[in-house]
KEKE-3310 file (N, C-alpha, C; in steps of 0.2 Angstrom, whole numbers, plus 5000, padded with zeros to 4 digits):
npx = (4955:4970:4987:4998:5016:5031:5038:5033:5029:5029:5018:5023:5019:5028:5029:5022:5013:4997:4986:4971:4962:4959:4966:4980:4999:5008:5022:5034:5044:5059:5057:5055:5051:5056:5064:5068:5077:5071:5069:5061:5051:5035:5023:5009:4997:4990:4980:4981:4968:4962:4972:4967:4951:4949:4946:4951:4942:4941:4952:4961:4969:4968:4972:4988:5007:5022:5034:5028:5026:5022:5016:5011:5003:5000:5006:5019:5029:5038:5032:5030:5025:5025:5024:5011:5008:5009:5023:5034)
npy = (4879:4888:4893:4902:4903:4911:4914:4910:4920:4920:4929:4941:4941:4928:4921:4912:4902:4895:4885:4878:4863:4855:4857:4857:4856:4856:4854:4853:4849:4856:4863:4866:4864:4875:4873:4887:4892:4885:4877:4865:4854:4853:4839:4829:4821:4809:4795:4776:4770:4786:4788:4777:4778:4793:4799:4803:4818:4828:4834:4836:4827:4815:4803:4797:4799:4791:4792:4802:4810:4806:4805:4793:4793:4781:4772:4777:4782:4788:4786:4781:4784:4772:4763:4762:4759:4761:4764:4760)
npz = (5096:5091:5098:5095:5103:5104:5118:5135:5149:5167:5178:5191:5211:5209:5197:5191:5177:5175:5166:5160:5166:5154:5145:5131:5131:5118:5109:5096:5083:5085:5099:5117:5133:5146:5162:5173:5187:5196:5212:5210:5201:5197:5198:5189:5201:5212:5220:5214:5211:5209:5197:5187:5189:5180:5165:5151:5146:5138:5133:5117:5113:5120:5125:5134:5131:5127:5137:5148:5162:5183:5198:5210:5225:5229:5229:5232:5222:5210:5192:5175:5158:5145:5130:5132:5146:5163:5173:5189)
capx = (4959:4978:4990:5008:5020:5037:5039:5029:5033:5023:5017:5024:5027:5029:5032:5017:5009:4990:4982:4965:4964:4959:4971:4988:5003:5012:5028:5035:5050:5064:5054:5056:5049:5063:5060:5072:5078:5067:5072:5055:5044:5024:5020:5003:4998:4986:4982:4980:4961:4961:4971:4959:4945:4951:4946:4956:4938:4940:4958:4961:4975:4966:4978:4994:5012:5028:5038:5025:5027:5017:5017:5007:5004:4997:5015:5024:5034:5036:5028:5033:5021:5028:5020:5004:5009:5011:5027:5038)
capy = (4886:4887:4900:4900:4908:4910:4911:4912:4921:4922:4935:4939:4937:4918:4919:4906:4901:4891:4883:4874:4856:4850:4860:4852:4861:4853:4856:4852:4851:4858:4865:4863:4866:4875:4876:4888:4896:4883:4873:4860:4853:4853:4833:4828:4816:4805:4787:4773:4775:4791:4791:4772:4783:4799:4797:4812:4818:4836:4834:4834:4822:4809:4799:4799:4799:4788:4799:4808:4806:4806:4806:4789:4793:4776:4767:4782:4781:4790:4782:4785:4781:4769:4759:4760:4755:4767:4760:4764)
capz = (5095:5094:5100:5092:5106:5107:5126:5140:5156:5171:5182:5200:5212:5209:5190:5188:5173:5176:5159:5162:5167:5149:5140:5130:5129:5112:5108:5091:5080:5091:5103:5120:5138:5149:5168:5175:5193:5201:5216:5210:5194:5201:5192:5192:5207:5214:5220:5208:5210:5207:5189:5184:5187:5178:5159:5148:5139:5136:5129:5109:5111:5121:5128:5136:5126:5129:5143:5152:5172:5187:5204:5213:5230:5232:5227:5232:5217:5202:5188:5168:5155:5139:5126:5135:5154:5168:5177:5195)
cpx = (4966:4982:4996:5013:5027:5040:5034:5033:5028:5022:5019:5019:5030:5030:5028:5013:5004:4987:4978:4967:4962:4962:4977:4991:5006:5017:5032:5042:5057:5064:5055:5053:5054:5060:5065:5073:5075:5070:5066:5052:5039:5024:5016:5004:4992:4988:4981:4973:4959:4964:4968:4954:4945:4949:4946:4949:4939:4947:4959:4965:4972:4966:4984:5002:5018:5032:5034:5027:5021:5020:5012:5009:5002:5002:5020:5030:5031:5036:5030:5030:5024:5024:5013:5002:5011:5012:5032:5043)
cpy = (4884:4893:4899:4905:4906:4911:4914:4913:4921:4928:4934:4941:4929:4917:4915:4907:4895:4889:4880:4866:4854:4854:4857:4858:4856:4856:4850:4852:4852:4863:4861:4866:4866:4878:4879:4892:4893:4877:4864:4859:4852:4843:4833:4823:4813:4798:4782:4772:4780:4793:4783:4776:4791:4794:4803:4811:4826:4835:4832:4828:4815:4804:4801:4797:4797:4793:4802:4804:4808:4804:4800:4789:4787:4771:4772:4781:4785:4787:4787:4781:4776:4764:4755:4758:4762:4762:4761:4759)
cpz = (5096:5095:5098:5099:5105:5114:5129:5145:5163:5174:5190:5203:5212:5203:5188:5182:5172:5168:5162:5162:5159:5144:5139:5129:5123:5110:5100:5087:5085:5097:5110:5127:5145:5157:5171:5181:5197:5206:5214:5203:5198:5194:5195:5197:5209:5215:5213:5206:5207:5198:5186:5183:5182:5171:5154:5142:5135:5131:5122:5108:5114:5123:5130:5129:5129:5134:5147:5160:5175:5194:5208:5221:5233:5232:5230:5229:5213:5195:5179:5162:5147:5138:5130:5144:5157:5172:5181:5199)
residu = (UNK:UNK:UNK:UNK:UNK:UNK:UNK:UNK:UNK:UNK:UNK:UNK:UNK:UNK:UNK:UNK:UNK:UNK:UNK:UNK:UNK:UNK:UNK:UNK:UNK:UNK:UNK:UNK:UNK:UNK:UNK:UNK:UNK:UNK:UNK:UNK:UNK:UNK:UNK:UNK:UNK:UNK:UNK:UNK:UNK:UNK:UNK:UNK:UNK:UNK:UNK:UNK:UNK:UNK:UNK:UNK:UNK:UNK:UNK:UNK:UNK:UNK:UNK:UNK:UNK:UNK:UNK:UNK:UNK:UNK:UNK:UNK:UNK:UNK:UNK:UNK:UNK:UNK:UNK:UNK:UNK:UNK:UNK:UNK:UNK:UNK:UNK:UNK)
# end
């Protein structure tokens, strides 16, 4: 199923917007994902056991994409995915 939106807003009082965990957001052409009036970005997070054991099966795309980030609380570093490696 796909949804075409041109903005999402959340609802108060927190303004948040929750997608399921095996959900992609995909962003296209000159699109972009804008995060604004916030003091924080939420990154996903875990040890290094926990994202080895994590295996993306519900997800269409099925793997990770150059740039994504993450949060290793077992390095306690931030970790940035490229050409296959997740590196901090």
């Amino acid at each position: 199923m796909k949804l075409r939106v041109q903005n999402i807003q959340g609802l108060t009082p927190n303004f948040t917007v929750t997608i399921d965990e095996d959900s992609d957001m995909a962003f296209k052409g000159g699109s972009e994902l804008r995060v604004t009036n916030q003091s924080a970005l939420p990154l996903p997070f875990g040890t290094t056991t926990a994202f080895a054991a994590r295996q993306i099966t519900h997800s269409p795309r099925r793997g990770y994409e150059n740039g994504e980030l993450r949060y290793n609380l077992s390095t306690q570093k931030l970790e940035v995915f490229n050409n296959g490696v997740w590196s901090g």
